[in-house]
C-alpha positions as CSV (number, residue, x, y, z in Angstrom):
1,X,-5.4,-14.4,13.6
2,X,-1.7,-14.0,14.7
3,X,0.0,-11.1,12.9
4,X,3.5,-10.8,12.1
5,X,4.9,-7.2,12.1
6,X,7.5,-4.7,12.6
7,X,7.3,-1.0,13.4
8,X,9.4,0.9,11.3
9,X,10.3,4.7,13.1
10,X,12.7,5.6,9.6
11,X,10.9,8.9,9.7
12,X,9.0,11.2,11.3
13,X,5.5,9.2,10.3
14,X,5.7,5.3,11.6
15,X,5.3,2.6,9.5
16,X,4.5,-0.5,10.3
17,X,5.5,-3.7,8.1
18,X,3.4,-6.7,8.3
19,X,3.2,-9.9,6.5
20,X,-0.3,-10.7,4.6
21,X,-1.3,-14.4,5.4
22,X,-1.0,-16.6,2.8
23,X,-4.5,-17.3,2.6
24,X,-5.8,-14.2,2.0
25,X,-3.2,-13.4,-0.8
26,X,-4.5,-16.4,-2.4
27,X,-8.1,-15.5,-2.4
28,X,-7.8,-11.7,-3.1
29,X,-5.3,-13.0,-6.6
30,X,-8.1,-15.2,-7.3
31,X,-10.6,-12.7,-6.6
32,X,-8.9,-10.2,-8.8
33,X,-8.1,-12.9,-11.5
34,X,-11.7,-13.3,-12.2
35,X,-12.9,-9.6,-11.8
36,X,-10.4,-8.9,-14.8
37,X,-11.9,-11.7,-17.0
38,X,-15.8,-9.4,-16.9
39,X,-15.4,-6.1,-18.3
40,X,-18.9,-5.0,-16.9
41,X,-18.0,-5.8,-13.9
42,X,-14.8,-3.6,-13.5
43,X,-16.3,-1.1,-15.1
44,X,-18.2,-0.6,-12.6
45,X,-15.7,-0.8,-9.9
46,X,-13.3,1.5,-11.9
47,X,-11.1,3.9,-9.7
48,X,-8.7,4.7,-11.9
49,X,-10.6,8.4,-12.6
50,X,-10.4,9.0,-9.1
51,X,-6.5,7.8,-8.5
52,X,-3.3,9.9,-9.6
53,X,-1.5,6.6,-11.1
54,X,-0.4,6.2,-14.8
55,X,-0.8,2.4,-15.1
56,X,-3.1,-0.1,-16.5
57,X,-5.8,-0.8,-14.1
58,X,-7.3,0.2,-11.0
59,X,-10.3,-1.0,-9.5
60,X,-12.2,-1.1,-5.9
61,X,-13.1,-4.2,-3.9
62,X,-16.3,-5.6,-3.1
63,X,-17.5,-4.9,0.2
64,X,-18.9,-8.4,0.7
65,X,-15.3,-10.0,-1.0
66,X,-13.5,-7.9,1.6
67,X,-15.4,-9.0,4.6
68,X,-15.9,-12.9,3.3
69,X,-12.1,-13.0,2.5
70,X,-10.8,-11.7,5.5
71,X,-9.0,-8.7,4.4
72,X,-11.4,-6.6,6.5
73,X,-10.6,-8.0,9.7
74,X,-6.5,-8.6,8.8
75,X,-6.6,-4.5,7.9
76,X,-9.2,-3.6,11.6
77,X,-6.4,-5.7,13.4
78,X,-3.0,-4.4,12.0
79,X,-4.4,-0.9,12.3
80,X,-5.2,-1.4,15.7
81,X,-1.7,-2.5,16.2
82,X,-0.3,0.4,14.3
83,X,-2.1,2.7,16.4
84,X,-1.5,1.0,19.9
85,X,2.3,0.7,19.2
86,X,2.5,4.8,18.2
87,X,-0.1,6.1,20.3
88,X,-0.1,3.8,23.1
89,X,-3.9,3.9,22.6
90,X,-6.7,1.1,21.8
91,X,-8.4,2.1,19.0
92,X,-13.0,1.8,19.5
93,X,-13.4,2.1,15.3
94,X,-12.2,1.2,12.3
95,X,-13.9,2.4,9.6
96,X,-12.8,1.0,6.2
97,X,-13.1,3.8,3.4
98,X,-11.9,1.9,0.0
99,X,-9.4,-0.8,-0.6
100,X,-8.7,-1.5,-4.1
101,X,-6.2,-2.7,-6.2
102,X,-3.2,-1.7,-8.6
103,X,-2.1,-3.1,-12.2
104,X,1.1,-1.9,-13.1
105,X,3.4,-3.0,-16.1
106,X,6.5,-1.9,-17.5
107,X,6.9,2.1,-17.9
108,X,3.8,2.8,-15.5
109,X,4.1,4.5,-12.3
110,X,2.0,6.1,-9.5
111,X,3.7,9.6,-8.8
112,X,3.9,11.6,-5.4
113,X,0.6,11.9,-4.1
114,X,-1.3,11.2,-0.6
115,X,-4.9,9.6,0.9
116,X,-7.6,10.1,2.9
117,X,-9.1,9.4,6.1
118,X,-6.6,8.6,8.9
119,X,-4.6,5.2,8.0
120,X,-3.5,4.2,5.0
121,X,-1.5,1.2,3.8
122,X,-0.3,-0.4,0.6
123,X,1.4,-4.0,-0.3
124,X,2.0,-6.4,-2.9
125,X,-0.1,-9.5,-4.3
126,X,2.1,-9.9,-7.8
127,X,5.6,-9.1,-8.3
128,X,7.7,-9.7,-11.7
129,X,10.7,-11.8,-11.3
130,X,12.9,-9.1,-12.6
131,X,12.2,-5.3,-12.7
132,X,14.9,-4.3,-15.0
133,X,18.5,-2.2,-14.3
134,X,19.7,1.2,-14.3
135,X,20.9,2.5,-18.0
136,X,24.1,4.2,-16.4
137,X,25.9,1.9,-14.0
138,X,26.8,4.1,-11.3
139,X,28.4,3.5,-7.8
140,X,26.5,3.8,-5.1
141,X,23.3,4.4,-6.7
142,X,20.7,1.5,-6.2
143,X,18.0,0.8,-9.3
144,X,14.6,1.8,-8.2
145,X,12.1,0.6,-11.0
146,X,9.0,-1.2,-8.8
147,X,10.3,0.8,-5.8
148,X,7.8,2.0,-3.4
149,X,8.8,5.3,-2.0
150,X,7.9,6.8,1.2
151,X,8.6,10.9,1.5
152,X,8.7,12.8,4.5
153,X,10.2,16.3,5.3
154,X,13.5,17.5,3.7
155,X,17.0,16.0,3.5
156,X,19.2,17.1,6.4
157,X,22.0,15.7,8.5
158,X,21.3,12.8,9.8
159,X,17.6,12.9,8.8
160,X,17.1,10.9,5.2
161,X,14.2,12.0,3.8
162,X,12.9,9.0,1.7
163,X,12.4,5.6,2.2
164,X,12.9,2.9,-0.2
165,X,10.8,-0.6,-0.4
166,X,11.5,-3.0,-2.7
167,X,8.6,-5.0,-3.4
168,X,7.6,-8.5,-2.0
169,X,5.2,-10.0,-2.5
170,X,3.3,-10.5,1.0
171,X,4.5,-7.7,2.6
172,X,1.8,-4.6,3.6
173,X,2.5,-1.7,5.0
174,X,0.2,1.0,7.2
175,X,1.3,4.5,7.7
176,X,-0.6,7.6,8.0
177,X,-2.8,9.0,5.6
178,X,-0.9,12.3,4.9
179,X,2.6,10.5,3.9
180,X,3.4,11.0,0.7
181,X,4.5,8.0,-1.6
182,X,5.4,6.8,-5.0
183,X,5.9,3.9,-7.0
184,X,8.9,3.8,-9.5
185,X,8.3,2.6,-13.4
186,X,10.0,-1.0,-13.9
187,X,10.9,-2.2,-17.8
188,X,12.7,-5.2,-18.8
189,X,9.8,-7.5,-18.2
190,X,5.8,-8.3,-19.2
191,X,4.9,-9.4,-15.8
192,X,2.4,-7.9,-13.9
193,X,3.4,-5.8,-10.4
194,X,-0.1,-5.7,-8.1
195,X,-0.5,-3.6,-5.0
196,X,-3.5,-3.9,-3.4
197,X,-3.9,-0.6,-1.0
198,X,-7.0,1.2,1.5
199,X,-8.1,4.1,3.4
200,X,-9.9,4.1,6.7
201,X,-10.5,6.4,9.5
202,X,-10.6,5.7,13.8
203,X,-11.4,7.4,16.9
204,X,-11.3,11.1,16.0
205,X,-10.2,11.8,19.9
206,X,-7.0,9.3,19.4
207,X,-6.3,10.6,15.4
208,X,-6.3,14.6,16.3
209,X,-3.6,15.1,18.6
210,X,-4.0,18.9,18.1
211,X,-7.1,18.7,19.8
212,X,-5.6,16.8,23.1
């Protein structure tokens, strides 16, 4: 499976960009597309209890969708990428901890918060054709309804402490569990924005670089 990426050092953490195939973005809408159509069934994949996000719908994947799919093996080999690029280190596990998936409509958001185990990512299945516009029309200051938001550290010279992605859909991004993020309310539209996101832990030895 060829992977397309680029390593992103805009902070401290990295982040690494990659492109979803095609393919998979097709089955995992499909997939999702039916789970929403069985209430019983998300129901009981709910994990919107255990998630900080004010929006619609949250819900986990099916271990056997996320190996038959693809998605497993797409996140095991971008992670070991990730990891290889930052650490200059070949990862020995991947252990996938949840991956589940976010409905957000207009006025919903997802505020600052974090994840567990050692990577994390998040990306984009669904985005609405427009995400609406600022109600002051400032200079200088770019609209950030739908934004994904990546924080690190504090504002200094030189030294920006947030990063701004608008969503595409397609486009994934892995950084480090403990980077804080959050996702902007859109309005001016009914369309559907959906993230699809995971945790997952490694080698211990190559994560803890205290204990070098």
């Amino acid at each position: 499976m060829e992977i397309k990426y680029k390593n992103l050092r805009v902070l401290g953490p990295a982040v690494l960009r990659v492109k979803i195939p095609n393919k998979i973005i097709e089955k995992l809408n499909e997939y999702i597309d039916n789970t929403i159509k069985n209430e019983s069934k998300v129901e009981k994949l709910n994990y919107g209890e255990r998630l900080v996000g004010d929006v619609t719908q949250e819900f986990l994947l099916e271990i056997e969708f996320v190996k038959s799919s693809g998605w497993l093996d797409f996140l095991g080999n971008c992670s070991k990428i990730y990891t290889e690029l930052n650490e200059g280190k070949k990862i020995s596990k991947f252990n996938l901890l949840d991956t589940w998936v976010v409905r957000q409509f207009k006025n919903e958001y997802n505020p600052t918060h974090w994840h567990g185990g050692h990577i994390s990512g998040a990306g984009f299945l669904k985005v609405p054709k427009i995400l609406g516009d600022s109600v002051q029309k400032k200079k200088d200051i770019n609209y950030r309804g739908g934004n994904l938001q990546l924080i690190h550290g504090s504002r200094m010279f030189t030294c920006p402490s947030t990063y701004n992605i608008i969503p595409e859909v397609g486009d994934f991004y892995l950084f480090p569990n403990y980077l804080m993020h959050t996702v902007f309310p859109f309005k001016g539209t009914d369309e559907e924005r959906r993230s699809i996101s995971f945790n997952a832990t490694i080698d211990d030895e190559i994560y803890n670089v205290y204990g070098r």
